[in-house]
C-alpha positions as CSV (number, residue, x, y, z in Angstrom):
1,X,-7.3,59.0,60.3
2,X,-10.1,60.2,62.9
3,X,-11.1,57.9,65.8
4,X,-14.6,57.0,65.9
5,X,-15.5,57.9,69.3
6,X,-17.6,55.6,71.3
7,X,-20.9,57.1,71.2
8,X,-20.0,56.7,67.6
9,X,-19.5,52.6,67.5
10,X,-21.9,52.2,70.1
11,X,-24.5,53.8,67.3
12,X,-22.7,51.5,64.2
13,X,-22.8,48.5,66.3
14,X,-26.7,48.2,66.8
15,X,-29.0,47.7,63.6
16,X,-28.5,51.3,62.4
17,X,-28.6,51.8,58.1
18,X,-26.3,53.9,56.7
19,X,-26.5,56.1,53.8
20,X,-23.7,56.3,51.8
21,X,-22.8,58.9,49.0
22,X,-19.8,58.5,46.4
23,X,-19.2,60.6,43.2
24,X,-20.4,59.2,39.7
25,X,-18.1,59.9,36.9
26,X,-19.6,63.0,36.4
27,X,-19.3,64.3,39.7
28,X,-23.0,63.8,40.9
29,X,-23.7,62.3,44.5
30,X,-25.0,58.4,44.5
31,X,-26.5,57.5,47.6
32,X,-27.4,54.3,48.9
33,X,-28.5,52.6,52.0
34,X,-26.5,49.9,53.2
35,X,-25.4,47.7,56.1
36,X,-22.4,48.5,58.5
37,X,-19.8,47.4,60.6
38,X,-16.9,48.6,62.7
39,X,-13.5,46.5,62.4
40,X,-9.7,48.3,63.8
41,X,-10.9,51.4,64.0
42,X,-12.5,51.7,60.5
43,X,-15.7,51.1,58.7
44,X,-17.1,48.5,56.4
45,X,-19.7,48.0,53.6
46,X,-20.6,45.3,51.2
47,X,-22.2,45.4,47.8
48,X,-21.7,43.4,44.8
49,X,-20.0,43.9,41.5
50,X,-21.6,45.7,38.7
51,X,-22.8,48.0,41.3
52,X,-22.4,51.6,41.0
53,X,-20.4,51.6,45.0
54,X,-17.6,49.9,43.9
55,X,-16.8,51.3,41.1
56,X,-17.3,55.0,42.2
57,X,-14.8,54.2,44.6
58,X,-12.5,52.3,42.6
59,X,-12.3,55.6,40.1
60,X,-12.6,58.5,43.8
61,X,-12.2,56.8,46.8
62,X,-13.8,60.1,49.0
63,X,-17.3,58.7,50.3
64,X,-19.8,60.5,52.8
65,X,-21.8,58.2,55.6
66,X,-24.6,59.5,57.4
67,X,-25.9,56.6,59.3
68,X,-29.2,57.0,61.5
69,X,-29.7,55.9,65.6
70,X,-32.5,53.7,65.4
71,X,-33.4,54.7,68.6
72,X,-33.2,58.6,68.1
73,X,-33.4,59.8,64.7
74,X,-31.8,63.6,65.8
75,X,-28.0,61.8,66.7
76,X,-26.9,60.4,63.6
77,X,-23.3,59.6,63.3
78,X,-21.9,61.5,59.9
79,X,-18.6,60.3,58.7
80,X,-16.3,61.9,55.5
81,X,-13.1,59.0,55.1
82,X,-11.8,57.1,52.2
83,X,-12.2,53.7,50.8
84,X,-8.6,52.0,51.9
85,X,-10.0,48.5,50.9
86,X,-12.2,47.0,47.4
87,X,-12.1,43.3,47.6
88,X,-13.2,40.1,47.3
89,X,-10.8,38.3,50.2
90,X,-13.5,38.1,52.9
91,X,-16.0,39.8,51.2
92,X,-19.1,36.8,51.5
93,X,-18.2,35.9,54.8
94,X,-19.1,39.7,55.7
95,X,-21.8,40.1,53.9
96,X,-22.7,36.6,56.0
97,X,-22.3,38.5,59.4
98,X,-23.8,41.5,58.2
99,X,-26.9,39.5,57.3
100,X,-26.8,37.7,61.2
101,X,-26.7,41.2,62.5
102,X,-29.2,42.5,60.7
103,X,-31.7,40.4,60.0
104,X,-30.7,37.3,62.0
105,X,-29.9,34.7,59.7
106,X,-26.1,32.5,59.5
107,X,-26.3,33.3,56.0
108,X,-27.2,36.3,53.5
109,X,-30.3,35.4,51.5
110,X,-30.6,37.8,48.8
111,X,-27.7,36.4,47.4
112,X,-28.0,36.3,43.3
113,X,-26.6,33.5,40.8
114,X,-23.2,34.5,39.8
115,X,-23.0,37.7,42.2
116,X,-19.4,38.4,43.2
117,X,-19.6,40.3,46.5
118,X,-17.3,43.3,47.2
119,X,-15.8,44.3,50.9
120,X,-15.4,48.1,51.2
121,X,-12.7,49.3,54.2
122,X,-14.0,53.1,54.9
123,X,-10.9,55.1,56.7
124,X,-12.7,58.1,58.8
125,X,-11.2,61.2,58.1
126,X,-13.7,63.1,60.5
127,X,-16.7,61.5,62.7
128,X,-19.3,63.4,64.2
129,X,-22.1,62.6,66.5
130,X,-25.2,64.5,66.7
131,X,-26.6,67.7,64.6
């Protein structure tokens, strides 16, 4: 496991996206933005099931994370790890704090009827800051 240094988290902590790519079945990068958050010296995502995150990960749990400083575009933090973590325990009240984070509100509001949201614990394998 690599530390994320604190230039690193200090970058993950404010409003940054991420981009995250995982393998489809057939071996061809999927790449989505996404909301992120630091917890015990890993990363976290959330998404929902029937998305293509989950279970990309689920079936290869390498994943790629280029996330951008929204305050200088040219120092983006890139991260190569492995999902540790796909679940459910803990997963809405997450996406909850993600949502306060991000767009300021106690509670997420794009939630759809019947959604089941999915937590996604990212161990770093190698963290760099900067081009």
């Amino acid at each position: 496991m690599a530390e994320i240094p604190q230039e690193a988290r200090e970058i993950l902590d404010k409003e940054s996206f991420a981009h995250v790519a995982t393998l489809n079945a057939d071996g061809s990068p999927q790449v989505t933005p996404v909301w992120i958050s630091t917890e015990n010296g890993n990363v976290a995502i959330n998404t929902a099931e029937g998305r293509l995150k989950p279970d990309n990960l689920r079936r290869d749990p390498r994943v790629s994370i280029s996330v951008t400083d929204p305050e200088d575009a040219y120092k983006p933090v890139l991260i190569r790890g492995r999902a540790t973590e796909i679940t459910h325990e803990g997963a809405d009240e997450h996406i909850n704090e993600l949502a306060k984070k991000y767009l300021g509100e106690d509670e997420y509001p794009f939630r759809q009827p019947g959604e089941e949201r999915v937590k996604i614990v990212i161990e770093p394998e190698k963290v760099t800051v900067g081009q």
